[in-house]
C-alpha positions in Angstrom: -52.0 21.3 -43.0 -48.7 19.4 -43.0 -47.7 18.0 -39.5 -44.2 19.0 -38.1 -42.2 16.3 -37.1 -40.9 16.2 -33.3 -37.6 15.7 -32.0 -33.9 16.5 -32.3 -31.9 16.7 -34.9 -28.7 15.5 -35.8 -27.2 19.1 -35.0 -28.6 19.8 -31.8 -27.8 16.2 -30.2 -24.0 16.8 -31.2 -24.0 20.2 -29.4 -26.1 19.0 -26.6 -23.5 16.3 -26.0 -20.6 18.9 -26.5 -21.4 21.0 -24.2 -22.1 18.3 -21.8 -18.7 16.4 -22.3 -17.0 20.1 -22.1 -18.6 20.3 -18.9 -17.7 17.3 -17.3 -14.2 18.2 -18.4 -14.1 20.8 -16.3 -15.8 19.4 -13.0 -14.4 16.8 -13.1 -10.7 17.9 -11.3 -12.4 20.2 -8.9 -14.5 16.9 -8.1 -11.5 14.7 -7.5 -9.9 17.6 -5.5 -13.3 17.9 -3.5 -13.2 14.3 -2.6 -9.5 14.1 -2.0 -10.1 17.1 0.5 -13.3 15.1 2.3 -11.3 11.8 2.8 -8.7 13.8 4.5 -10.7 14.9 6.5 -12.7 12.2 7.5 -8.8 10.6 8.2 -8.1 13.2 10.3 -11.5 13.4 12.1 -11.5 9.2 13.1 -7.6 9.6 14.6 -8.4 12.6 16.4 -11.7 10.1 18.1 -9.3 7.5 18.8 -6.5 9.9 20.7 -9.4 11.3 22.6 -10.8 7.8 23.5 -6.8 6.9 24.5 -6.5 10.0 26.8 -9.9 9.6 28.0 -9.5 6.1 29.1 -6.2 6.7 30.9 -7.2 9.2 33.1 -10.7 7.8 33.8 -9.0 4.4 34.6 -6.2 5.6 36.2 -4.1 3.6 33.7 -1.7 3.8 31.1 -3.2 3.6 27.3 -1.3 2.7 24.0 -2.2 4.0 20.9 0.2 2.3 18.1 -0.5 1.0 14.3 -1.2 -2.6 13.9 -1.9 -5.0 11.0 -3.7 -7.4 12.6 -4.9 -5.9 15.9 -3.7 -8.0 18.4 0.4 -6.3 18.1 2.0 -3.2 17.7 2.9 -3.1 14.4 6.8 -1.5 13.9 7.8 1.3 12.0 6.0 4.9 11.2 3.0 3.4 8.7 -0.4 3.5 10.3 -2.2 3.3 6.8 -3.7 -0.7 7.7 -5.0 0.2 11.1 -4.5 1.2 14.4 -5.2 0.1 18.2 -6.0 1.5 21.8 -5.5 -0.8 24.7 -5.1 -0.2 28.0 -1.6 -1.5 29.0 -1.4 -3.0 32.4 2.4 -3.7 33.3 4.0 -0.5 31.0 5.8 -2.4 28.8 4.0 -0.7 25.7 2.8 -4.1 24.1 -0.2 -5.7 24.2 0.0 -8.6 26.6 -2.8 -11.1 27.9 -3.3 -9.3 30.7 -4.3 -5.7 28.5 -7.6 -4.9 27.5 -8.0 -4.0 24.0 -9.9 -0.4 24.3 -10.7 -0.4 20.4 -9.2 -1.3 16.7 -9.8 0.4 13.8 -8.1 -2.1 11.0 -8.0 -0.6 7.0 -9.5 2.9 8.8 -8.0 4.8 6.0 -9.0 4.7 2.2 -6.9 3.0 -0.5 -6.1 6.3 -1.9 -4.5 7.9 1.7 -1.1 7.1 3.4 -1.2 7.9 7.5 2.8 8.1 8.5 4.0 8.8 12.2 7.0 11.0 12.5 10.5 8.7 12.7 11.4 9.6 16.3 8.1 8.3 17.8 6.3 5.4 16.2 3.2 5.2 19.3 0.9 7.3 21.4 1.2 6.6 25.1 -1.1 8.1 27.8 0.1 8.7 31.6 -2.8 8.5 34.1 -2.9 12.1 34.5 -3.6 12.1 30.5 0.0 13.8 29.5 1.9 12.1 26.6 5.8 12.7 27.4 8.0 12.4 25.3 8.3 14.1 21.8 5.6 15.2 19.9 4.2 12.6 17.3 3.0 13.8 14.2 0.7 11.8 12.0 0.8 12.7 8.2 -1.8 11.9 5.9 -0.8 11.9 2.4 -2.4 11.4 -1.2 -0.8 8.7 -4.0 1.0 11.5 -5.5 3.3 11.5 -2.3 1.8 15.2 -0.9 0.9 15.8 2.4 -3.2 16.9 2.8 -3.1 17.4 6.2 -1.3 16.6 10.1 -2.6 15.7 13.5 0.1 16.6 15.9 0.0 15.5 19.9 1.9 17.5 22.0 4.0 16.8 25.2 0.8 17.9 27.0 -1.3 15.3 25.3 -3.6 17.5 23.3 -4.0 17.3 19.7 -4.2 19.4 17.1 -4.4 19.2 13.0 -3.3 21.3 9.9 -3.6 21.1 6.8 -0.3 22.9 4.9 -0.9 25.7 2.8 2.0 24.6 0.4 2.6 21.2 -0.9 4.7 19.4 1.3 6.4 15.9 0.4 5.2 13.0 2.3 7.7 11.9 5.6 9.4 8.4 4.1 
């Protein structure tokens, strides 16, 4: 009786690793797209916490709060990036800086992943909270964009103080 030997042959490992690399070829974008859309929205998610900790703190203090981006976390950083960090304190005299005198309510520093861009709109750069928890002012709109320059989605704060997010249904270019 002559034995049958066991294994795969030369054929079948070349189709077996076809098909696999076939497959990977294909789940692999809907897998960077899934991640992409999960970063966002863990983006979104931890600025949303940190406006509700800002407007939550002012009124239960009975004190103005600052929410601005920073680099180092002890000053307001200028301009509209927040991609290196951000911080809430709780500012004392109104001058909408943090001063000796201001606690520091929390810092988030590198919050956001290498691949994401947070921008604030132009025409308001920081979140400031009024004892009775408005924001006045204009609206401030915080973008979070991808590498290719697109924005994924929005957190908006209205005159009210209350924030909201989107995500846009077309692609949208990134504010500068």
């Amino acid at each position: 009786m002559a034995q049958r030997a066991s294994g795969f042959t030369l054929v079948e490992l070349m189709i077996t690793l076809a098909i696999t690399g076939i497959l990977a070829g294909v789940s692999i974008p809907s897998m960077q797209a899934f991640i992409e859309h999960q970063r966002t929205s863990s983006a979104i998610s931890t600025l949303n916490s940190h406006i509700a900790l800002a407007r939550i703190s002012a009124v239960t203090h009975n004190q103005r709060t600052v929410l601005c981006p920073t680099t180092n976390g002890q000053t307001c950083a200028g301009g509209t990036d927040w991609s290196l960090g951000w911080m809430v304190f709780a500012d004392k005299n109104n001058n909408r800086k943090l001063d000796a005198k201001d606690e520091v309510l929390q810092t988030d520093l590198a919050p956001s992943n290498r691949h994401l861009r947070i921008v604030s709109s132009i025409g308001r750069q920081q979140l400031r909270y009024l004892p009775d928890g408005r924001s006045a002012g204009s609206n401030l709109t915080l973008s979070v964009c991808n590498a290719k320059g697109e924005v994924l989605g929005r957190v908006i704060v209205n005159n009210v103080g209350r924030p909201r997010s989107e995500r846009p249904k077309q692609p949208t270019a990134c504010p500068a």
